[in-house]
C-alpha positions as CSV (number, residue, x, y, z in Angstrom):
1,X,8.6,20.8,-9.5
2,X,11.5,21.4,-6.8
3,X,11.3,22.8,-3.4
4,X,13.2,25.6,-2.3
5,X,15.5,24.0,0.6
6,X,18.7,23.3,-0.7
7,X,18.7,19.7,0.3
8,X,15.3,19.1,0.0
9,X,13.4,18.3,-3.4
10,X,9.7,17.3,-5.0
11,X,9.0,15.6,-8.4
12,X,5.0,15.8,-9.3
13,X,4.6,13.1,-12.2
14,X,0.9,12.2,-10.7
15,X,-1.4,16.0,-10.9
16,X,-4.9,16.2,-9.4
17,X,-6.0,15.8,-13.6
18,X,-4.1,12.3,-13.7
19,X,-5.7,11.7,-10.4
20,X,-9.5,12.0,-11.7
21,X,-9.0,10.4,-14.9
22,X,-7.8,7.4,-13.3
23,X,-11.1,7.3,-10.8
24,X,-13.0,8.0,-13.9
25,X,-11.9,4.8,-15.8
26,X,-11.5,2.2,-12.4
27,X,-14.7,3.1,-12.3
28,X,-16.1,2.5,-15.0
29,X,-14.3,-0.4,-15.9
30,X,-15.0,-2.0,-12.0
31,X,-19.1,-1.1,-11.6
32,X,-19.4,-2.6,-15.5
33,X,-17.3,-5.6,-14.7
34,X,-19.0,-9.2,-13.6
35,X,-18.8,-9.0,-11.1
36,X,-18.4,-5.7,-10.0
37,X,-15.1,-4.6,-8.0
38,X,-13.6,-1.4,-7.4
39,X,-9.8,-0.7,-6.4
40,X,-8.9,-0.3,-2.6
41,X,-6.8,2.4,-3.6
42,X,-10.2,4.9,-3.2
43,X,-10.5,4.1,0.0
44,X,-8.0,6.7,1.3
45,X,-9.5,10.1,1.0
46,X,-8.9,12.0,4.4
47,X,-12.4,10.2,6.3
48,X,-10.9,6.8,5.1
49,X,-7.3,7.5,6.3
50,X,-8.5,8.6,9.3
51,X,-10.8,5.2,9.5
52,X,-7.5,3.3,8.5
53,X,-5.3,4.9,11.5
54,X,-8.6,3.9,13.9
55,X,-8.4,0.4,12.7
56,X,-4.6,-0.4,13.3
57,X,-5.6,0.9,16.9
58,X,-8.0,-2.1,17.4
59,X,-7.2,-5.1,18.9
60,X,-8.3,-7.5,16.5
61,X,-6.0,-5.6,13.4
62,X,-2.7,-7.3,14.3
63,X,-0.4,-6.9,10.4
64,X,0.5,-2.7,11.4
65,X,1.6,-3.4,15.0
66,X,3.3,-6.7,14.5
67,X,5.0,-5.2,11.4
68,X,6.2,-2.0,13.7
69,X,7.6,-4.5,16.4
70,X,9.3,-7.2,13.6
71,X,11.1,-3.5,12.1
72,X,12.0,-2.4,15.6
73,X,13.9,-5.6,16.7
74,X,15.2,-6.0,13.1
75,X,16.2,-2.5,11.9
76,X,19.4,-2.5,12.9
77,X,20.2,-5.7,11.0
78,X,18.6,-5.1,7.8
79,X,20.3,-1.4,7.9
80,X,23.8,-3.7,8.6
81,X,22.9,-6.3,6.0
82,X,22.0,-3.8,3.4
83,X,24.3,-1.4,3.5
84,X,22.5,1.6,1.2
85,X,22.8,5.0,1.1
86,X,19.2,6.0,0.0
87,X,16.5,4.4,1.2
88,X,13.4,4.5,-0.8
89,X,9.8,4.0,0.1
90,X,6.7,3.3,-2.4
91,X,3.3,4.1,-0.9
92,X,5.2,6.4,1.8
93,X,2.3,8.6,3.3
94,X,3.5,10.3,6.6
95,X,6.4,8.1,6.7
96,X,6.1,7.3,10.1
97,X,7.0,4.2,9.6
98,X,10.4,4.5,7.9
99,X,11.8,7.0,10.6
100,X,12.9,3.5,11.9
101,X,14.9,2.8,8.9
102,X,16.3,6.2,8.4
103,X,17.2,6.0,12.5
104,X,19.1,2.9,11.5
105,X,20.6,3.5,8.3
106,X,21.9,6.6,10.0
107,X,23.7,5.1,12.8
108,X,25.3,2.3,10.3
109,X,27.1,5.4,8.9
110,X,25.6,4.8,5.3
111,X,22.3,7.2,4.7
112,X,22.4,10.0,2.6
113,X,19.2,10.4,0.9
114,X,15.8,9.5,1.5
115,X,13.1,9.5,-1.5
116,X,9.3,8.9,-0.3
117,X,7.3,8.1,-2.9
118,X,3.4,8.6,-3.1
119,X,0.4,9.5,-5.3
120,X,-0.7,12.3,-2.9
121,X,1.6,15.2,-2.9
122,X,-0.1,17.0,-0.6
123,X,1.2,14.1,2.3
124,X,4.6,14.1,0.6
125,X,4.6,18.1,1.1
126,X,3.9,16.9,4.9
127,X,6.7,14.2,5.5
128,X,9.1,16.2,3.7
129,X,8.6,19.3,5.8
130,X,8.3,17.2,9.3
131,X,11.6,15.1,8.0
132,X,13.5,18.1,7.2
133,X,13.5,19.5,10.6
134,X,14.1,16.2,11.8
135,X,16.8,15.2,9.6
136,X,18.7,18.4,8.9
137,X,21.3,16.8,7.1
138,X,19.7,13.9,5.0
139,X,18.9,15.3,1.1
140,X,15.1,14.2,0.6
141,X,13.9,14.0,-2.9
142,X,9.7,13.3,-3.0
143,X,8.2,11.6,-6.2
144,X,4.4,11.8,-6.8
145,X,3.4,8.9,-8.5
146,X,1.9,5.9,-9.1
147,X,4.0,3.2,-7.6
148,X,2.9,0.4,-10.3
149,X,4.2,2.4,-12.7
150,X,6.2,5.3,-12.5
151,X,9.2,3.9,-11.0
152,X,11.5,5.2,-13.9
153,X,11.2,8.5,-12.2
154,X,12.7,7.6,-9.0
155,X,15.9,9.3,-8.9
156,X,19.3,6.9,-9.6
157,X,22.8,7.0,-8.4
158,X,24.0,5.8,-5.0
159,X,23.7,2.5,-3.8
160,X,19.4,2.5,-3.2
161,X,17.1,0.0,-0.9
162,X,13.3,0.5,-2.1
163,X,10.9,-0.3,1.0
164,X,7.7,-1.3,-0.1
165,X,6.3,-2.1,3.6
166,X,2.4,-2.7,5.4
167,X,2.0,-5.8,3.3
168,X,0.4,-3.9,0.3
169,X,1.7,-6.1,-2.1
170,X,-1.0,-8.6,-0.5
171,X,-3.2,-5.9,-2.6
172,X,-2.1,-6.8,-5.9
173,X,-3.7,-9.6,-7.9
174,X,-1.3,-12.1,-8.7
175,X,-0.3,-10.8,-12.1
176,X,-0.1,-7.3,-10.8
177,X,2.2,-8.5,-7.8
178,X,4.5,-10.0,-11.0
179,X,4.6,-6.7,-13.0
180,X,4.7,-4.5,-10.2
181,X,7.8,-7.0,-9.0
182,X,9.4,-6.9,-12.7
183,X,8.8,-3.3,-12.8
184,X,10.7,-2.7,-9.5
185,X,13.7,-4.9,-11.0
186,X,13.8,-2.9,-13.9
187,X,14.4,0.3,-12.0
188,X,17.2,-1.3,-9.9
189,X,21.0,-2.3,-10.4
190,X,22.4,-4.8,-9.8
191,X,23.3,-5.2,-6.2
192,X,20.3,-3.1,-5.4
193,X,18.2,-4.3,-2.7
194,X,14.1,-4.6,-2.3
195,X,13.1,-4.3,1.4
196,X,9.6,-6.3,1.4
197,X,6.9,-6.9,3.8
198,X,4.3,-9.6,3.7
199,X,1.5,-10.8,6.1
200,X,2.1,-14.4,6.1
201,X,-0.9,-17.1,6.3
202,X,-1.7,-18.0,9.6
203,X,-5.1,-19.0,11.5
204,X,-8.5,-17.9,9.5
205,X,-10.1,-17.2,12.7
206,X,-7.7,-14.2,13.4
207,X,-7.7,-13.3,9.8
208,X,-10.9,-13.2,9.3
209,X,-11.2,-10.9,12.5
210,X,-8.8,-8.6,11.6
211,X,-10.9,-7.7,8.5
212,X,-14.4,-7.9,10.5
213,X,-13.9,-5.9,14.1
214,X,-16.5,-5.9,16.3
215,X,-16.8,-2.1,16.6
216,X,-17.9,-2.1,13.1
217,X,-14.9,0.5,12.1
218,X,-13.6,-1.6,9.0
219,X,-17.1,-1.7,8.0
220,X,-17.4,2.0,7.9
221,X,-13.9,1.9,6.1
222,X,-15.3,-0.1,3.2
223,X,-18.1,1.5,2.5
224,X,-16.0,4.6,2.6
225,X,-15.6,4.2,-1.0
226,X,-19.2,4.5,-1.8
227,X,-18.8,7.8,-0.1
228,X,-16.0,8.8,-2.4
229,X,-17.8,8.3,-5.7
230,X,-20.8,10.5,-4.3
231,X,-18.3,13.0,-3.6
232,X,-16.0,12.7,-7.2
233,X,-18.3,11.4,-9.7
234,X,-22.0,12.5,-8.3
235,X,-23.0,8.7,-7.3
236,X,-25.7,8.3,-5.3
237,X,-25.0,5.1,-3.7
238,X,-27.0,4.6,-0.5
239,X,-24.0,3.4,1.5
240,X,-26.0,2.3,4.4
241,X,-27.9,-0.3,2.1
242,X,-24.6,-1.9,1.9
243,X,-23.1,-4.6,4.1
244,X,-19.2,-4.9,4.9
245,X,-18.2,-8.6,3.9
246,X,-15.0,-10.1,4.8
247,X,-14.4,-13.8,3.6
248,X,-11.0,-15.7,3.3
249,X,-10.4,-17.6,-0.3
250,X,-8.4,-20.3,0.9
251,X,-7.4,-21.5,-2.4
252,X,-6.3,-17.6,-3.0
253,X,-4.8,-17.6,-0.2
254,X,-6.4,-13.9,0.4
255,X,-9.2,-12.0,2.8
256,X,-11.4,-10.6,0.1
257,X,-13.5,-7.9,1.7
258,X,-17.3,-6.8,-0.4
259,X,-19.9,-4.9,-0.8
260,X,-23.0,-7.0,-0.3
261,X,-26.8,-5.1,-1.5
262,X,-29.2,-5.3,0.9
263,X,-32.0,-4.7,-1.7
264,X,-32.2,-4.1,-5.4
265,X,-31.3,-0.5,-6.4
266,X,-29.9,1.2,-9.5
267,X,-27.1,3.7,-9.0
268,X,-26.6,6.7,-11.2
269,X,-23.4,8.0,-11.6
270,X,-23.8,11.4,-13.4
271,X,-20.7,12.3,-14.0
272,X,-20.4,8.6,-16.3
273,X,-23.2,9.2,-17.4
274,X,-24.0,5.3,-16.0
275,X,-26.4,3.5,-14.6
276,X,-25.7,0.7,-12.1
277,X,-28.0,-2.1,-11.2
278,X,-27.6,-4.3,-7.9
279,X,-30.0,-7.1,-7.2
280,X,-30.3,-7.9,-3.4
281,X,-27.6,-9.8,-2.1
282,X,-25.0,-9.0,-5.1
283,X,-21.6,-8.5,-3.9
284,X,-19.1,-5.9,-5.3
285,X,-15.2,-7.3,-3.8
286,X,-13.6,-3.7,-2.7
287,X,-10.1,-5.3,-1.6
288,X,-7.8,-8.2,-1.5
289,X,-5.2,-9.0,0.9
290,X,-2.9,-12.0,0.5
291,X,-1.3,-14.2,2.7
292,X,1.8,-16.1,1.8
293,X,4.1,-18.7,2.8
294,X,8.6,-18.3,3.2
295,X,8.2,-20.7,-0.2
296,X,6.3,-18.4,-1.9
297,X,7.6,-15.3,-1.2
298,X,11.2,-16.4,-2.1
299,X,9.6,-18.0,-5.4
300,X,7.9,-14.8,-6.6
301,X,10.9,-12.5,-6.0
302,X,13.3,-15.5,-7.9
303,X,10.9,-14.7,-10.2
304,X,11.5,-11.4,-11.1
305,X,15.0,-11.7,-10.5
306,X,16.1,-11.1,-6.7
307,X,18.2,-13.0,-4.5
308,X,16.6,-13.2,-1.3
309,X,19.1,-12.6,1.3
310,X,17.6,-12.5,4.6
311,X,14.0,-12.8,6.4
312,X,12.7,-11.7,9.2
313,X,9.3,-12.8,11.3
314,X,8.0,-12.6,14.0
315,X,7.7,-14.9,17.0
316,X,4.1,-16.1,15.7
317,X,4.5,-16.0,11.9
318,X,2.3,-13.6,11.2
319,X,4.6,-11.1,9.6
320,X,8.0,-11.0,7.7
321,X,10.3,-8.7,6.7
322,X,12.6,-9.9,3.2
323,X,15.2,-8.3,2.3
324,X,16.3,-9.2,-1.6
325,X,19.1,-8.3,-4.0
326,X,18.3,-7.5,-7.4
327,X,20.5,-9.9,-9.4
C-alpha cells in the first residue's frame, strides 16, 4: 500500500487480521502457561498509551526523560559518527522522539530518507502526515510490521542507521534479545550501523520506584491489559481483583511487573472458548524490563556481529546510548 505524496510512502505487511490472530494465540499460549504471563505488547491500546505518556510525566519514571536529555546532548555526535542517509526506527509510534535525530542528521548534510517502522498503521498514518509538513524534502517510507520479524521488508539501498530506542530491548527475554539482535544483522550491510538504547543497572530502590509510583498510574497501566482481553476476546477478568506487582530479579538483572489475584476466580474467555483458574495470591508476570552493564551490552551485540563504536550515558548511569557497526 503506497501513499499518494510523491515523496512520501506506506508498506502494510501487519493487517488488523494478523493483528487478532496474534492476540488470539499469545493468549492462549500465556493464560495456559505455568505460570501464566501475557506479552507487554497488549498494553498499548489508546487507554494504555495514554497511561504510558502519564507515567513518563511522573517523577519517579526517570528511563524516557534521561533518554530524551542523553539524545539531546549527544545527537549531534552520533549523527557525525554515523554518517547515514536513512535513518530507521523500529517501534516508531509518533516519532517524537527521533525528530532529534532527523534534526541532526539533517544539519550533518547526510539525511535523505526516514523509514518509521510500527505495528499500528494507523500511528504511522499520523507521523508520516505530521513529518511531511515538517520535513518537506525528506522521502519517508512507513513499514507496518512486526519488528521481531519483519525486518526483510524494510526498504534497502543507501547507507541506513536502524534506531531501536526507549530501552525496549530490556523487553525481550534473553533469547529473544539474540534473535531479534541476529535478525537486525541480517537485514544490514556491512558498514551499517544499529543505534541502541539500554536502561543500564543502577540502584533497586529507584528501579523499583519507577515501576511502582505512588499515584498508582503504572498500576492502572498493568492491569490495562485485563481490559484489553475483555474488549478483544470477551474476557471477563475482574481487573480490580488484581494487584500491580513490581519486583526486581537481581539474578535477571530485570523489573518484572505481575498480576497478583486477590481471590480465587475462574476467567472465561469466550472467544477461546477457555476457562482460566487463579487461586488467591497467583501471579501472572505482564512485563520484563532489563537492566544491563557497558560489558554486557558490548558482549551481546559482538554477539550477533556488530562492532560497537561509541557509547553514550548519562552523568548518573542510568541510560546509554550505543551506536554499533554491523561487521
Amino acid at each position: 500500500m503506497t501513499r499518494p505524496n510523491r515523496l512520501t510512502e506506506l508498506d502494510v505487511h501487519l493487517t488488523a487480521a494478523d493483528a487478532e490472530a496474534a492476540l488470539r494465540a499469545d493468549a492462549r499460549a500465556g493464560l495456559t502457561a505455568d505460570p501464566k504471563e501475557l506479552p507487554p505488547k497488549y498494553f498499548y491500546d489508546a487507554r494504555g498509551s495514554e497511561l504510558f505518556e502519564e507515567i513518563t510525566e511522573l517523577p519517579e519514571y526517570y528511563p524516557t526523560r534521561t533518554e530524551r536529555a542523553l539524545l539531546e546532548e549527544s545527537v549531534a555526535a552520533i549523527a557525525e559518527a554515523s554518517g547515514a542517509d536513512t535513518v530507521v526506527e523500529l517501534g516508531s509510534g509518533s516519532s517524537a522522539k527521533t525528530r532529534l535525530l532527523l534534526d541532526a542528521f539533517r544539519a550533518a548534510g547526510t539525511l535523505r530518507r526516514y523509514v518509521p517502522q510500527d505495528v499500528s498503521e494507523a500511528a504511522l498514518r499520523g507521523a508520516l502526515d505530521a513529518l511531511a509538513v515538517e520535513y518537506p524534502d525528506l522521502a519517508l517510507h512507513g513499514v507496518a510490521g512486526d519488528f521481531t520479524k519483519d525486518l526483510t521488508a524494510l526498504p534497502t539501498g543507501g547507507r541506513r542507521m536502524i534506531a531501536f530506542l526507549g530501552g525496549t530491548i530490556g523487553n525481550l527475554r534473553p533469547a529473544e534479545r539474540t534473535a531479534f539482535l541476529a535478525h537486525v544483522r541480517s537485514v544490514l550491510e556491512p558498514g551499517e550501523q544499529l543505534l541502541l538504547g539500554t536502561g543500564l543497572v543502577i540502584d533497586e530502590p529507584t528501579l523499583l520506584a519507577a515501576y511502582d509510583d505512588a499515584a498508582g498510574v503504572t498500576a492502572e497501566f498493568n492491569r490495562n491489559v485485563l481490559h484489553v482481553l475483555n474488549r478483544e476476546l470477551r474476557a471477563d477478568f475482574l481487573p480490580e481483583a488484581f494487584a500491580h506487582v513490581a519486583a526486581w530479579d537481581a539474578e535477571h538483572e530485570w523489573i518484572e511487573m505481575r498480576l497478583r489475584a486477590e481471590k480465587d476466580m475462574r476467567v472465561r474467555v469466550e472467544e477461546l472458548d477457555l476457562a482460566v483458574d487463579f487461586a488467591e495470591g497467583e501471579e501472572m508476570r505482564t512485563e520484563i524490563s532489563a537492566k544491563f552493564r557497558p560489558a554486557g551490552v558490548r558482549e551481546m551485540l559482538a554477539q550477533a556481529g556488530f562492532d560497537l563504536g561509541r557509547w553514550w550515558a548519562d552523568e548518573d548511569r542510568r541510560f546509554a546510548l550505543s551506536l554499533a557497526t554491523a561487521v
